[in-house]
C-alpha positions in Angstrom: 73.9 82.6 100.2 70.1 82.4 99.2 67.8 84.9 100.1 63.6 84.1 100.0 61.1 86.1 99.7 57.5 85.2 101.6 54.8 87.6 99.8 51.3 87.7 101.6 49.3 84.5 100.7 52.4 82.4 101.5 52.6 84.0 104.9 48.5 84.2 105.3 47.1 82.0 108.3 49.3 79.6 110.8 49.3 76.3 108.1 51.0 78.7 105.3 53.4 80.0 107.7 54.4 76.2 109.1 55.1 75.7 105.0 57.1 78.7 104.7 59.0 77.7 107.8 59.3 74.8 106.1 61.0 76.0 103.1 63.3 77.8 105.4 64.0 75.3 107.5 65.0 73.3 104.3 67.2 75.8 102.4 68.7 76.6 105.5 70.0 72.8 106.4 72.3 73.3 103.4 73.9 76.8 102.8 72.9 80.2 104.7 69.5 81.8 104.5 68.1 85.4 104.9 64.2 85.7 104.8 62.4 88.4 103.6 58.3 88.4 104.4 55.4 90.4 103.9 52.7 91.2 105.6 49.8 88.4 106.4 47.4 88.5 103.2 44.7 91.7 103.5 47.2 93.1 106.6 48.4 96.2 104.9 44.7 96.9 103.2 43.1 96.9 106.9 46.3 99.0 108.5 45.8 101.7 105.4 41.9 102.1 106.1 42.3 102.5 109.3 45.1 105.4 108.7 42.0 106.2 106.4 39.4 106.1 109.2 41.7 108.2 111.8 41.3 110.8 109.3 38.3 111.1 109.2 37.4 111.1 112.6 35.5 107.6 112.9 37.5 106.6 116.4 34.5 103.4 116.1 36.3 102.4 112.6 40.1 102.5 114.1 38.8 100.8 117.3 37.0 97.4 115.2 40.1 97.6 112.9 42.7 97.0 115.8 40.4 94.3 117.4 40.9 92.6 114.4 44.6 93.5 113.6 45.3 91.8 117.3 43.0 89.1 117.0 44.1 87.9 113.5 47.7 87.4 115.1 46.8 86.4 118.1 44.7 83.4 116.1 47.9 82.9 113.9 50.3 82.6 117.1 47.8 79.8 118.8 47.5 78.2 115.3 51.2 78.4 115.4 52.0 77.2 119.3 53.8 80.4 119.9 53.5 82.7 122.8 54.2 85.8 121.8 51.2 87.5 122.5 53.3 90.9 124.8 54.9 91.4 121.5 52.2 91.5 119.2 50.5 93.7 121.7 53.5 95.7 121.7 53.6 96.3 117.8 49.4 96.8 117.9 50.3 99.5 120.1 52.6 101.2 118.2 50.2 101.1 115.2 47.6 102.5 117.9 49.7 105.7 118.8 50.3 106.2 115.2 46.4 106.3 114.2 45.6 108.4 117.6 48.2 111.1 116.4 46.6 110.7 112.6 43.0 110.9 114.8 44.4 114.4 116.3 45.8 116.1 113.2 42.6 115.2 111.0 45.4 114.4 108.3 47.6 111.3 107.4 51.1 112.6 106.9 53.0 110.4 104.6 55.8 110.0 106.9 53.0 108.7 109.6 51.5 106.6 107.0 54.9 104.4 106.3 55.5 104.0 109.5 52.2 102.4 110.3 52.1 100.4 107.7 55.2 98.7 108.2 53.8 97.1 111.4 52.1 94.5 109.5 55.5 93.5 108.1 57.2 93.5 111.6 54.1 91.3 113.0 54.5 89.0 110.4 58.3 88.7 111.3 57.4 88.0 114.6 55.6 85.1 114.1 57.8 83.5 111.6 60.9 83.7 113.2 58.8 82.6 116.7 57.6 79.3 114.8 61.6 78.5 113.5 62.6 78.8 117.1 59.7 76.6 118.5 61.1 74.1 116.0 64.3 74.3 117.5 65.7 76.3 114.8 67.7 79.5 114.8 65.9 82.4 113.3 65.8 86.2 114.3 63.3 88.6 113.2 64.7 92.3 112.0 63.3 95.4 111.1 64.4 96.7 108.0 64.6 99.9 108.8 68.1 98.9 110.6 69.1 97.6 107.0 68.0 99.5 104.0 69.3 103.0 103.8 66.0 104.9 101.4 66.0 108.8 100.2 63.0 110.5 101.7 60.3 110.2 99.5 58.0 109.0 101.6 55.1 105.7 100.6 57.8 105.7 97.3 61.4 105.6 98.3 64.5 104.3 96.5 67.5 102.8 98.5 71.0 104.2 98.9 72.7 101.7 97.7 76.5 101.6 99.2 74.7 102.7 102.9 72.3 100.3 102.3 75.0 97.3 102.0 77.2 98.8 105.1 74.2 98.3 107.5 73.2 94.9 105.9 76.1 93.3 106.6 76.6 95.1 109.7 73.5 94.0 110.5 73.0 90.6 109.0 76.1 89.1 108.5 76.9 88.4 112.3 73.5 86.5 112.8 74.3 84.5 109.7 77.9 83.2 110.6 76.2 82.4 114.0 74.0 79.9 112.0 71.1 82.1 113.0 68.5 83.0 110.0 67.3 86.5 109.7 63.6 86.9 109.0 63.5 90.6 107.6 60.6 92.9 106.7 60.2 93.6 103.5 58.6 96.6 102.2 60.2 99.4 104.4 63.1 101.3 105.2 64.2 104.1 106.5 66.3 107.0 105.9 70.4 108.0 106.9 68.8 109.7 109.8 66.0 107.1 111.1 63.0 108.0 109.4 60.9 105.2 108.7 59.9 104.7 104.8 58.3 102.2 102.4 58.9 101.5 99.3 55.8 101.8 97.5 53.2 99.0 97.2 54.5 95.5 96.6 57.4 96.7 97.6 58.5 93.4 100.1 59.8 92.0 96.8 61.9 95.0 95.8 63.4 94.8 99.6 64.5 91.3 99.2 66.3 92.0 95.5 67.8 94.9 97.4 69.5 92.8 100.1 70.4 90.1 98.1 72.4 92.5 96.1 73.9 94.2 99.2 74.5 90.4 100.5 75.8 89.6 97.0 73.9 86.6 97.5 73.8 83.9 94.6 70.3 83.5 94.3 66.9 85.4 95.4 63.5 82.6 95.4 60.3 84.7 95.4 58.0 82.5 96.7 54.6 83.5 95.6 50.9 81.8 95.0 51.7 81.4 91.2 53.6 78.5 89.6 55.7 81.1 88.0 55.8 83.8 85.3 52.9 83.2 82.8 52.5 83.8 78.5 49.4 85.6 79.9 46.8 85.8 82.9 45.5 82.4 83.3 42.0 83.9 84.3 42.0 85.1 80.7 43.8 83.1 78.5 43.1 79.1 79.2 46.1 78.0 78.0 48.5 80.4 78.8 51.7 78.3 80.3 54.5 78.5 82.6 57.6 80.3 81.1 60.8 78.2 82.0 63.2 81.1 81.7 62.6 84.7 81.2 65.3 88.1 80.9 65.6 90.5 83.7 64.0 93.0 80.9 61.5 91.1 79.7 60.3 90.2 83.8 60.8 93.7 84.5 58.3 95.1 82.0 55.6 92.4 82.2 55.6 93.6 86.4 55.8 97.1 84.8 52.3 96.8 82.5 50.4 95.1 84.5 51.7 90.9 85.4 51.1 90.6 89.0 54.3 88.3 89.8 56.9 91.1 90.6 57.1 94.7 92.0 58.0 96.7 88.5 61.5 97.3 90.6 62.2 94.1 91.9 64.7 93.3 88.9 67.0 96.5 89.1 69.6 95.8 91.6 70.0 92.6 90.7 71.4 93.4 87.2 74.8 94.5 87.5 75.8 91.6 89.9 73.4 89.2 87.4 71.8 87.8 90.3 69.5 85.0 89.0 65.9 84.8 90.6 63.8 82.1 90.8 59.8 83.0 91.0 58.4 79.9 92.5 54.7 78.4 94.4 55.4 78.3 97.9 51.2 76.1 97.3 53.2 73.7 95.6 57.2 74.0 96.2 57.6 70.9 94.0 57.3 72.5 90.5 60.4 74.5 89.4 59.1 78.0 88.6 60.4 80.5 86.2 63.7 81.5 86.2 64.8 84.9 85.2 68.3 85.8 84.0 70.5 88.7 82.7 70.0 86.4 79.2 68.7 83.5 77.8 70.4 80.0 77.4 68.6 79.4 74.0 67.2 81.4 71.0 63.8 82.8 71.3 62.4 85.0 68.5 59.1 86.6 68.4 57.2 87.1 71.5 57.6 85.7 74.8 54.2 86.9 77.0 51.1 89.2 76.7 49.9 90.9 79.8 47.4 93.4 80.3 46.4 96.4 82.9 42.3 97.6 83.3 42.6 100.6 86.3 44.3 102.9 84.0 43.2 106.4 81.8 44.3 108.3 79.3 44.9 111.9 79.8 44.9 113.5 76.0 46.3 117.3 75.5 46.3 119.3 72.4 47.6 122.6 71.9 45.7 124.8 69.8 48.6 125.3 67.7 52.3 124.0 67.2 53.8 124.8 71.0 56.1 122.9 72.5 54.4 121.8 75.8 55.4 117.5 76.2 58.5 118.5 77.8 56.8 120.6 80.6 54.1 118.3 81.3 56.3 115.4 81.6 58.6 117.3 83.8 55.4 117.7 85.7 54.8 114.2 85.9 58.0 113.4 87.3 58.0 116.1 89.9 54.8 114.5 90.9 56.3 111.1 90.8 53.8 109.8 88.4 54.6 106.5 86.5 53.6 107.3 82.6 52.6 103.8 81.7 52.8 104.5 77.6 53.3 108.1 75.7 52.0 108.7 71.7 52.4 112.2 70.5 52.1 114.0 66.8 55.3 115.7 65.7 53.8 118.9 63.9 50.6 119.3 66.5 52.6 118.8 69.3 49.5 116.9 70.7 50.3 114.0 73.0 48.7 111.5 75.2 49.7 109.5 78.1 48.4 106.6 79.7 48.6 106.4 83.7 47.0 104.2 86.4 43.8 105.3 87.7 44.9 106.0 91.5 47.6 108.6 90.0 45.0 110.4 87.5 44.3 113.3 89.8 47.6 113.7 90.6 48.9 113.7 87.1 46.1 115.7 85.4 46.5 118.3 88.7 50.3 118.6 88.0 50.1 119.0 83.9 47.1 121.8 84.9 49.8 123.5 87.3 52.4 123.7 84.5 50.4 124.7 82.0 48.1 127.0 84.0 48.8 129.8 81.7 48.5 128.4 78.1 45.2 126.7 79.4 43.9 130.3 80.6 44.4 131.8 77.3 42.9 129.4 75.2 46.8 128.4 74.1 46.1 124.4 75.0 42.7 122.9 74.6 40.8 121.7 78.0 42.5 118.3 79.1 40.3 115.0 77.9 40.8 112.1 80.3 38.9 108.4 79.2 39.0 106.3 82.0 37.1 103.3 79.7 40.3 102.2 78.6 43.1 99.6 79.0 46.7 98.7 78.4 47.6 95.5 76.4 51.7 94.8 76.3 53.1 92.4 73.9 57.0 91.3 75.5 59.3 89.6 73.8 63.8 90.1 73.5 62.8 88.1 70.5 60.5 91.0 68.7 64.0 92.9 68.0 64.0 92.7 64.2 61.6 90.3 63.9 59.8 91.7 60.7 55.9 91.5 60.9 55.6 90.7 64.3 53.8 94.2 65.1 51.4 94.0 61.5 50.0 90.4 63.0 49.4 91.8 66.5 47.5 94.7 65.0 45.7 92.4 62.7 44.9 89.8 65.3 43.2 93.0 67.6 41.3 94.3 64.7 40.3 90.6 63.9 37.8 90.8 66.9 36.6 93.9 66.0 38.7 95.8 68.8 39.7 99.5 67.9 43.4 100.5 69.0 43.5 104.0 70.5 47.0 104.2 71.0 50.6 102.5 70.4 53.6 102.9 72.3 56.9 100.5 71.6 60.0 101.5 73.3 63.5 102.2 71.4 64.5 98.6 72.7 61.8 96.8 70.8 61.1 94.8 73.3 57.9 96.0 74.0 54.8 96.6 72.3 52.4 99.0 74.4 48.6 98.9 72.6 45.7 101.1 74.4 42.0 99.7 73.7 38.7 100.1 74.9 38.2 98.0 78.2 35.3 95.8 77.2 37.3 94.7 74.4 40.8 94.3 76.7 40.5 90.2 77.6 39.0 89.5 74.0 42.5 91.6 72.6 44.8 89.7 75.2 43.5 86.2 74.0 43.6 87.3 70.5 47.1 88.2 70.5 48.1 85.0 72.9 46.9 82.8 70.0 48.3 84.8 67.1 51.8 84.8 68.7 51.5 81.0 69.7 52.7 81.9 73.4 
């Protein structure tokens, strides 16, 4: 079994969904298929505003934003030669009750909030599975909320696993020996009771790892607008290339600090069954991608890729003496659910720093306040320094394990340009080197160390 993933641009206007379709249609000829898609490109930005707008009371906002919610799909379904215009109208209108009941409570529960936005998923479903059938093909759209089992933790959630593969074969595997292809949502969930979740931004990738592990499929495609994982940003660094073949780890951190190919949690359930994945251009299906394994076929030393991250800040605390505060804070953190992107701290001091992206900084530096209300009362812990003119460089590499020097010459390369390092982070695993720098200096550091590592 293969299971493909569509994200947004390859599922963006009527002539990228006839190519998708296309790539289905393709696969599908010789072994069984399961889709997973996204939402049409910008779909979830306008559905979240508009949650946004309900809020705030602008009823003139919500009512442009679904006028062009049903008009975009509408367009895509003529472009298309579908009719299903009663069922888009259908899923606008469920988004529509949603916003009206955000409207009335002048507040966007989360709970409300994953259930709206999961319409754009379920839309774009619609018309993919609508456009197989119209080409004689035999293709069913499902929500996955009948298929991936999440805990609650709503706009965030994490999938039960062994419920999770019970109602995705119960669910999926009928259609499939039927020769029919399910097109699934990806993104969303919901929980044991019915509860509709997501799983965090980016997410529609993470779904389709999850049910190709409940499918214990042989291989997930993620079909993306990229011609696969990079040595660096190609905006940046001219001649970054195409890496044939990356590790699970080594995929899983570049998503984590900052590579836009992968959702940071794509990779994990996918390991213990050592599903491969292939990240391939649905622009140009032709060229073979990157494909990422539990290990490599050949020897690699040194590093593998440099990626970088700009919407981030560091959040500095220093106790005014020796107390020991890092666990708290972190605990903190977590409670908050709060990704720490890179942690330094001094042994004797007990001073620390973390690094976190800029839409979490209130949260984070509200939830270390909380903890350590009373200790920044008394004059115990000094008041909490946050520098949002920073950035996050990563250095990634299975290769950097052992490899004497490698850290000196990426330090030496940075301070070559005349960048000053804030802060270093490498993990136990050496796989990663984590290097925070001013952010006007960030692109000059990234094409600095993407030369001195020969990537």
């Amino acid at each position: 079994m293969l299971v493909m993933k569509f994200g947004g641009t390859s599922v963006g206007s009527a002539d990228r969904i006839k190519v998708a379709c296309g790539l289905i249609a393709k696969s599908a000829a010789e072994r069984p298929v399961v889709a997973v898609v996204s939402a049409m490109s910008k779909i979830t930005d306008l559905l979240l505003e508009t949650t946004r707008q309900a809020e705030g009371g602008d009823q003139a906002g919500v009512d442009r934003n679904l006028i062009t919610l049903e008009t975009r799909h509408q367009d895509a379904a003529d472009g298309l030669g579908v009719s299903v215009y009663p069922q888009i109208a259908e899923l606008v209108g469920e988004f529509r009750r949603i916003v009206n009941g955000i409207l009335m409570l002048g507040h966007r529960p989360p709970r409300a909030i994953d259930e709206a936005v999961a319409i754009g998923e379920r839309l774009s479903a619609l018309l993919i599975a609508a456009s197989l059938q119209k080409s004689g093909f035999k293709a069913e759209a499902v929500n996955a909320a009948e298929v991936i089992v999440t805990d609650a933790v709503f706009n965030s959630a994490s999938p039960l696993m062994p419920a999770t593969e019970t109602k995705s074969c119960a669910r999926l595997m009928p259609l499939v020996n039927a020769g029919i292809t399910p097109i699934v949502t990806g993104f969303n969930g919901a929980t044991a009771d019915g509860r509709p979740t997501t799983l965090g931004r980016g997410g529609s990738d993470f779904s389709a790892s999850i049910i190709a592990s409940a499918l214990n499929a042989s291989e997930l495609w993620i079909w993306t607008d990229v011609d696969g994982i990079m040595t660096a940003d190609p905006r940046l660094v001219t001649d970054a290339k195409v890496l044939t073949e990356i590790t699970y780890s080594e995929a899983a951190e570049l998503a984590y600090a900052g590579a836009k190919v992968l959702h940071p949690r794509t990779l994990a359930p996918l390991v213990e069954k050592r599903i491969p994945v292939w990240s391939k251009n649905s622009f140009a299906p032709e060229k073979p991608g990157t494909r990422i394994v539990p290990e490599l076929s050949a020897d690699n030393s040194g590093a593998r890729a440099v990626t970088s991250m700009a919407n981030v800040a560091l959040v500095s605390v220093e106790p005014a003496s020796g107390i020991h505060i890092i666990g708290r804070a972190l605990d903190a953190l977590d409670a908050a659910n709060v990704e720490v992107l890179a942690l330094t701290s001094s042994s004797y001091r007990q001073s620390f720093c973390f690094l976190v992206r800029l839409e979490e900084l209130d949260t984070a530096t509200q939830a270390v306040e909380s903890a350590l209300a009373i200790e920044l009362a008394h004059g115990y812990v000094r008041p909490i320094e946050i520098d949002r003119n920073v950035g996050l460089l990563a250095v990634v590499g299975e290769g950097m394990r052992g490899f004497s020097g490698m850290a000196g010459r990426i330090f030496t390369a940075i301070s070559r340009e005349k960048i000053n390092i804030i802060a270093i982070a490498q993990g136990s695993s050496e796989l990663t080197i984590s290097i925070v720098v001013r952010r006007d200096g960030l692109d000059k550091a990234v094409r600095a160390v993407h030369t001195e590592c020969h990537l």
